[in-house]
DRENKEZA-624019 format. One record per residue (C-alpha): z, x, y; residue in three letters. Coordinates in steps of 0.1 Angstrom, whole numbers, plus 5000, padded with zeros to 4 digits. Each point is the difference from the previous one (the first is absolute). Layout:
# residues N
Z_X_Y_ALA;
...
//
This chain:
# residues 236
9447_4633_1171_UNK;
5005_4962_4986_UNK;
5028_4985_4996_UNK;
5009_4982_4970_UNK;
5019_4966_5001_UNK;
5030_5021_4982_UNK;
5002_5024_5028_UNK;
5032_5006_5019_UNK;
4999_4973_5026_UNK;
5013_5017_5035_UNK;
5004_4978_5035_UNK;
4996_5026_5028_UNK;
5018_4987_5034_UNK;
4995_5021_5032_UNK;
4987_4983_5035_UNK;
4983_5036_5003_UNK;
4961_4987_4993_UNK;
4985_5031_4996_UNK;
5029_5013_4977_UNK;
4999_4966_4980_UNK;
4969_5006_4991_UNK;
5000_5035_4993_UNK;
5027_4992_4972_UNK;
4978_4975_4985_UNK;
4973_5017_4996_UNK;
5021_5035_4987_UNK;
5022_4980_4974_UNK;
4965_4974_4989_UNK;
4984_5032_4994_UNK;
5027_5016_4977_UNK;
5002_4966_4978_UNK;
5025_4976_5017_UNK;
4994_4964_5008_UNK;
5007_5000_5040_UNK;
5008_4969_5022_UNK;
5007_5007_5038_UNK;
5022_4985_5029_UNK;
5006_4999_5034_UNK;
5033_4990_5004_UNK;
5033_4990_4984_UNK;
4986_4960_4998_UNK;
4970_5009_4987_UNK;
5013_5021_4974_UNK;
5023_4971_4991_UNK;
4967_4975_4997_UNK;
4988_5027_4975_UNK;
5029_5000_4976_UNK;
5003_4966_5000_UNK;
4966_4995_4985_UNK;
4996_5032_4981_UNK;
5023_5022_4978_UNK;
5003_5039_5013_UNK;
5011_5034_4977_UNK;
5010_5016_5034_UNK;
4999_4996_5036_UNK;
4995_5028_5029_UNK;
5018_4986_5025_UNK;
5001_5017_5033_UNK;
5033_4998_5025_UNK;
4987_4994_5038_UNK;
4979_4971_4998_UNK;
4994_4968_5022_UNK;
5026_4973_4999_UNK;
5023_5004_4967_UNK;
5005_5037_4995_UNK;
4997_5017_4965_UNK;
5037_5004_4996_UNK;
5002_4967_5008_UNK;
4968_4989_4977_UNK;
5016_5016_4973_UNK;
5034_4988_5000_UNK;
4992_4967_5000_UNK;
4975_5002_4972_UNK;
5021_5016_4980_UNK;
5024_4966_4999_UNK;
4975_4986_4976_UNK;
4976_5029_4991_UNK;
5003_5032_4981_UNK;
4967_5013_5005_UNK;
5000_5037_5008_UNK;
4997_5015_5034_UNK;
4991_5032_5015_UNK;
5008_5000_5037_UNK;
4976_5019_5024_UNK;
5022_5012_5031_UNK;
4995_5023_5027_UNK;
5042_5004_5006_UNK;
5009_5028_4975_UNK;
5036_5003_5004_UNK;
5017_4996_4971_UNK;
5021_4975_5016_UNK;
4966_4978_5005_UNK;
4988_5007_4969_UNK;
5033_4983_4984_UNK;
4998_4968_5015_UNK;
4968_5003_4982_UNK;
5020_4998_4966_UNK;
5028_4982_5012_UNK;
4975_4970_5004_UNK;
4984_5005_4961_UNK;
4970_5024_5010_UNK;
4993_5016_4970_UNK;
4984_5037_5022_UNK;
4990_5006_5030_UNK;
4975_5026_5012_UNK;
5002_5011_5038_UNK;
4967_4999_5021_UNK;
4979_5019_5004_UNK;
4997_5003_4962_UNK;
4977_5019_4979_UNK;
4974_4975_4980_UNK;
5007_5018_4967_UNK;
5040_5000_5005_UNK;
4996_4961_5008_UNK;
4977_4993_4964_UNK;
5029_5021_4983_UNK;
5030_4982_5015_UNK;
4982_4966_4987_UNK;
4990_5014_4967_UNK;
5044_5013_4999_UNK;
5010_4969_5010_UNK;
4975_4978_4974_UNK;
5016_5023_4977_UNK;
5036_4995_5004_UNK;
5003_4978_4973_UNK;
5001_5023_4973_UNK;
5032_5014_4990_UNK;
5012_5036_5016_UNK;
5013_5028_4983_UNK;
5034_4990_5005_UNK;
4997_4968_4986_UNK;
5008_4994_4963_UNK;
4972_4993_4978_UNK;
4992_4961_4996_UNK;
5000_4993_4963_UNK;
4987_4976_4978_UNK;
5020_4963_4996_UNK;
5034_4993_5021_UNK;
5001_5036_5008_UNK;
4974_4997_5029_UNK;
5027_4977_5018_UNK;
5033_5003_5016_UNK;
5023_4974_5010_UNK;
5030_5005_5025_UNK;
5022_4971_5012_UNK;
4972_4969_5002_UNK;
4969_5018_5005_UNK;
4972_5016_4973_UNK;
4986_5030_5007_UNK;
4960_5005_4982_UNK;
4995_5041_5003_UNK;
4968_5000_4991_UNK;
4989_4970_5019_UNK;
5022_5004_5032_UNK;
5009_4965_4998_UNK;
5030_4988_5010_UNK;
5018_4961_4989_UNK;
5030_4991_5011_UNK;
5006_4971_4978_UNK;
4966_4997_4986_UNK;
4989_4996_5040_UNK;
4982_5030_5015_UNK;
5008_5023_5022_UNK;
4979_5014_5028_UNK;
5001_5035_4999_UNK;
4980_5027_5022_UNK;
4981_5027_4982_UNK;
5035_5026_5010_UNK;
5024_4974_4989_UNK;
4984_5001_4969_UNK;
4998_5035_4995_UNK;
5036_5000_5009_UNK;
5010_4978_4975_UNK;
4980_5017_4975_UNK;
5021_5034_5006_UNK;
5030_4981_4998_UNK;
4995_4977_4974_UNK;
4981_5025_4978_UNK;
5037_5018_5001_UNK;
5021_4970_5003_UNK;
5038_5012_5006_UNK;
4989_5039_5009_UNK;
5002_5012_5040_UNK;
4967_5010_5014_UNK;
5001_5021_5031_UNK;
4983_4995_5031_UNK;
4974_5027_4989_UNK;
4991_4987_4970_UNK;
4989_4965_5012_UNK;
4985_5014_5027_UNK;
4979_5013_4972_UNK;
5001_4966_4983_UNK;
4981_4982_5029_UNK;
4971_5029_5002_UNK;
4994_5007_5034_UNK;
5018_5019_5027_UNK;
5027_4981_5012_UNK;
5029_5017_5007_UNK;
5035_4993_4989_UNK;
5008_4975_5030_UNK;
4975_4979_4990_UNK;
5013_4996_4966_UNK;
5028_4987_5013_UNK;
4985_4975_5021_UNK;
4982_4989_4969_UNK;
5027_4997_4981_UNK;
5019_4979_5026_UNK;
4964_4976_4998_UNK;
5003_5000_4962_UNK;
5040_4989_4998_UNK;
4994_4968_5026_UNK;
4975_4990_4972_UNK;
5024_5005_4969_UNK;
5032_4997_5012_UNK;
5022_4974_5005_UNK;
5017_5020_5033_UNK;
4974_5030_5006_UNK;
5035_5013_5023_UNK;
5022_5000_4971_UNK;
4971_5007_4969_UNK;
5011_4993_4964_UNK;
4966_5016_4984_UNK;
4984_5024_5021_UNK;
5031_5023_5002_UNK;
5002_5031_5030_UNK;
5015_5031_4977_UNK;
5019_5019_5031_UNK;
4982_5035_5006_UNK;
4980_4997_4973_UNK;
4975_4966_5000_UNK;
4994_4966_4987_UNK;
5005_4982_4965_UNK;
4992_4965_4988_UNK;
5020_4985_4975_UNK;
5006_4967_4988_UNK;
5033_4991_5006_UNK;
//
């Protein structure tokens, strides 16, 4: 199958040759765009010339690790990531998150659960079922404290400046705005971000979310913890 210049766009990075190339040809031939890289500095050449929907980023590699890789792109770049990893403890599978991967899928995979974690993840943007409609005019937006929420764009300004936000933070942020002032439970926005992380991880992605919005993420004035029962925003 062709790809067309309006394709998803999708930078695999894996040192594994044989695997690299495998995932190339499987995601060309169900309509992605696909770039490839070695290694942690290629993959850096790569997004500094070219703009990426999503990266598959694998942990162990040469030199800078994936953990690594990603934490350090994710200073200036929001670009979604699903981390390939062959540790699939839980605990591993949270420093995932804790360094703005968006999923992670734990080797060795199936192709078709792979396509369908991108396709998820490509998706996220859209509002969940716990989110509150976006409507027409000012109704689309939220403000709390000096930031503006867009629901349906998943953009947000603090200021008029924007905000880098990862494809969870959003869809956090979306659940919470979307019901400004009401507690959410942990269940809920694990629903809210789509895929199956559990209820630890919605902490951790909380705690990323709050060093981006508040002014002491230890002490947060917004992004309120409901004892027992969740999270709130609210603009206080």
């Amino acid at each position: 199958m062709e790809t067309a210049p309006d394709k998803p766009h999708i930078l695999v990075v894996d040192d594994d040759t044989r695997l690299r190339e495998l995932l190339k040809t499987f995601l060309s031939r169900n309509g992605f765009r696909v770039s490839t890289a070695r290694e942690a500095a290629e993959a850096r050449q790569q997004l500094d010339a070219l703009d990426f929907d999503m990266i598959v980023l694998d942990v162990m590699m040469p030199g800078q690790t994936g953990l690594e890789f990603a934490a350090e792109l994710r200073k200036t770049n929001d670009v979604p990531i699903l981390m390939l990893t062959a540790m699939g403890e839980p605990k591993d599978r949270i420093a995932g998150l804790e360094r703005g991967v968006d999923d992670y899928l734990a080797k060795p995979f199936e192709a078709r659960e792979l396509l369908l974690r991108i396709q998820s993840v490509l998706r996220r943007g859209r509002p969940a079922s716990v989110e509150a409609p976006a409507a027409a005019g000012t109704d689309r937006k939220v403000t709390f404290g000096p930031f503006e929420f867009d629901l349906e764009l998943g953009e947000l300004t603090q200021k008029g400046k924007r905000v880098p936000l990862t494809d969870a933070e959003i869809a956090l942020l979306r659940a919470l705005g979307g019901n400004l002032g009401e507690v959410l439970n942990r269940e809920a926005l694990c629903k809210s971000v789509g895929t199956d992380v559990n209820e630890r991880a919605i902490d951790v992605q909380v705690t990323r979310l709050r060093r981006k919005i508040e002014p002491d993420a230890g002490f947060p004035r917004y992004l309120r913890t409901v004892r027992g029962q969740g999270y709130r925003l609210v603009d206080a």
